[in-house]
C-alpha positions in Angstrom: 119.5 -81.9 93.3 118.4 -85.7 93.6 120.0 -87.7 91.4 119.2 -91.5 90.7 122.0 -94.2 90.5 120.3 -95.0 87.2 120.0 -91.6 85.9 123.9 -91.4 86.5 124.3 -94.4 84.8 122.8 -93.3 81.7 124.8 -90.0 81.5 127.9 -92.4 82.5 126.9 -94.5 79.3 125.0 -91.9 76.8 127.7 -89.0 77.7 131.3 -89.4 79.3 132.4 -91.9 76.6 132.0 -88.4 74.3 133.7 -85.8 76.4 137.2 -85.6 74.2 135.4 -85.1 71.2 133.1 -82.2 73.2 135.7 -80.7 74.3 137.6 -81.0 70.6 134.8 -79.4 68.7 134.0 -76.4 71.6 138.1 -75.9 71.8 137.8 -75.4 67.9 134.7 -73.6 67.5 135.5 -71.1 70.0 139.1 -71.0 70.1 139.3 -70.2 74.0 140.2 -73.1 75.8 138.6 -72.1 79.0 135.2 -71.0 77.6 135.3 -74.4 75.9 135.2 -76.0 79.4 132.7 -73.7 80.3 130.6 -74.6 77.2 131.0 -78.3 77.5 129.9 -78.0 81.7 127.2 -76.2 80.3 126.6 -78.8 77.8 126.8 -81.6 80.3 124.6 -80.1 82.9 122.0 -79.7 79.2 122.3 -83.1 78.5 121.7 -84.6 81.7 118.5 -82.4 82.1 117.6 -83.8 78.4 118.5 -87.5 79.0 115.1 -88.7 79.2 113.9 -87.3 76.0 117.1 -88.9 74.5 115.8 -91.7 72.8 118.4 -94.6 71.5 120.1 -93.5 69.0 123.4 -91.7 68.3 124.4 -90.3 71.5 127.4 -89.0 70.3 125.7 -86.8 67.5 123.1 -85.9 70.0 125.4 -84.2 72.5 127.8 -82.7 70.1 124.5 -81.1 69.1 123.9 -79.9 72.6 127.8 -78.9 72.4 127.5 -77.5 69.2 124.6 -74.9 69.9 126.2 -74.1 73.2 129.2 -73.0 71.4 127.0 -70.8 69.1 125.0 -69.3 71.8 128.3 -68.6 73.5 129.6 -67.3 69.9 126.7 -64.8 69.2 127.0 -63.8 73.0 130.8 -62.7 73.2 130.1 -60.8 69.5 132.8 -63.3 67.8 134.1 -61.7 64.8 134.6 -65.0 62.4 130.9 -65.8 63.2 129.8 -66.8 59.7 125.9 -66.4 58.1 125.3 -69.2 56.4 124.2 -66.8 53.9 128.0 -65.9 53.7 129.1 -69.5 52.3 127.5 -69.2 49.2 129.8 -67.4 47.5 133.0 -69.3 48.4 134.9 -72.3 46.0 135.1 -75.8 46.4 138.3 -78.4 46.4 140.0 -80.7 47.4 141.6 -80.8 51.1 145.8 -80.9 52.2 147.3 -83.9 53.2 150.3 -83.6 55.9 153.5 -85.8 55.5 153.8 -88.0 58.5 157.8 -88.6 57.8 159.7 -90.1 60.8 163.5 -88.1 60.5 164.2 -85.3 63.1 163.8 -83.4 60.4 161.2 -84.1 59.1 159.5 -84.1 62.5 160.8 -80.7 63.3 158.9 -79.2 59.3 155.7 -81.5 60.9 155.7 -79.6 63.9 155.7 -76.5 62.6 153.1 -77.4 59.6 151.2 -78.3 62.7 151.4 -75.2 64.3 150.7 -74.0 60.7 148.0 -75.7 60.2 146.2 -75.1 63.3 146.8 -71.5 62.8 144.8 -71.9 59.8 142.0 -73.8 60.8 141.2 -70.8 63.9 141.3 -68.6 60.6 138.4 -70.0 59.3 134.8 -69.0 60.1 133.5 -71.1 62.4 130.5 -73.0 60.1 133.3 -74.0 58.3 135.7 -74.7 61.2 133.2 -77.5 62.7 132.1 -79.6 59.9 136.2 -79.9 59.3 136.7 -80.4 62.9 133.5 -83.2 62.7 135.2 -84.4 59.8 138.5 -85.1 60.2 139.7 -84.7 63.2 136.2 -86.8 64.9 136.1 -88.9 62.2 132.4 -88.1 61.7 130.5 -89.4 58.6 128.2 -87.1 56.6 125.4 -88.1 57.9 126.5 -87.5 61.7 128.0 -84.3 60.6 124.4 -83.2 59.3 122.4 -84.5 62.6 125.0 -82.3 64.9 125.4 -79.1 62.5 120.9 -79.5 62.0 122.0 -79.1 58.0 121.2 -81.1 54.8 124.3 -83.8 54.1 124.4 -81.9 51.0 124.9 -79.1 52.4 127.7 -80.5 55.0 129.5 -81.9 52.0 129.5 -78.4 50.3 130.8 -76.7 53.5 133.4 -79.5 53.8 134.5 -78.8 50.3 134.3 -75.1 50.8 136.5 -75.4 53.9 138.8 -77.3 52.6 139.4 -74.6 49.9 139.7 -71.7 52.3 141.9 -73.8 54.7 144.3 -74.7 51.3 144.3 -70.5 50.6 145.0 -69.9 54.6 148.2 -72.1 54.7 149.4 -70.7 50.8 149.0 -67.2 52.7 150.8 -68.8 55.8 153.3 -70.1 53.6 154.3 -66.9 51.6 
């Protein structure tokens, strides 16, 4: 393969400042570290065929995209068993989402650890369309409207999986914490 300096440069610019948050959102959609690597190679290799239809714009949204329907592909593929229709989302609830104590004491760092662990259980309990918009949301620190260009949905539509997600994560860590 021929590759020209300026090409790489792009990727270096366009791509490798976004490879933490690929990885993130592939490690949490498909809750297999190493297919997540596989998926995000995959991704790369995507994007760098792609880069010259990339106009400028958000570079970040466009190859979580690429990530995103990687992981999906990858998803339908291996016959994942939280693979949610979006069909399915209609008849879930919204609210409001959990907030985590951030307390400094041994103690206190010893109940945040395991609410981590808790909490992370929790979130790989959820179907996966609900999974990413949180994982865009909160953990990226996405806005809406980024959240819609990468998931290919309405904002309305993010914000009403958001809320819905945030409801079933809330009824995951109640069952968690029973």
């Amino acid at each position: 393969m021929n590759v020209r300096n300026e090409d790489m440069k792009r990727f270096e610019r366009l791509i490798l400042p976004h490879l933490n948050a690929a990885h993130n959102l592939a490690r949490w959609l498909l809750r297999d570290a190493t297919a997540a690597q596989d998926v995000v190679q995959e991704s790369c290799l995507r994007a760098f065929a792609a880069m010259g239809r990339f106009a400028d714009g958000n570079a970040r949204a466009w190859f979580l995209t690429i990530v995103r329907n990687q992981c999906y592909t990858w998803l339908k593929q291996s016959g994942a068993r939280h693979y949610v229709d979006i069909d399915d989302e209609a008849a879930m609830h919204e609210q409001d989402a959990l907030a985590l104590s951030h307390a400094e004491t041994p103690e206190a760092l010893a109940v945040k650890t395991q609410n981590a662990a808790v909490m992370q259980r929790a979130l790989e309990a959820l179907p996966v369309i609900f999974r990413e918009v949180l994982v865009l949301k909160e953990l990226e620190e996405m806005s809406y409207k980024e959240i819609a260009t990468v998931t290919e949905v309405p904002i309305g539509t993010v914000m009403s999986r958001l809320s819905r997600g945030r409801e079933m994560l809330k009824k995951e860590l109640c069952r968690h914490d029973q």
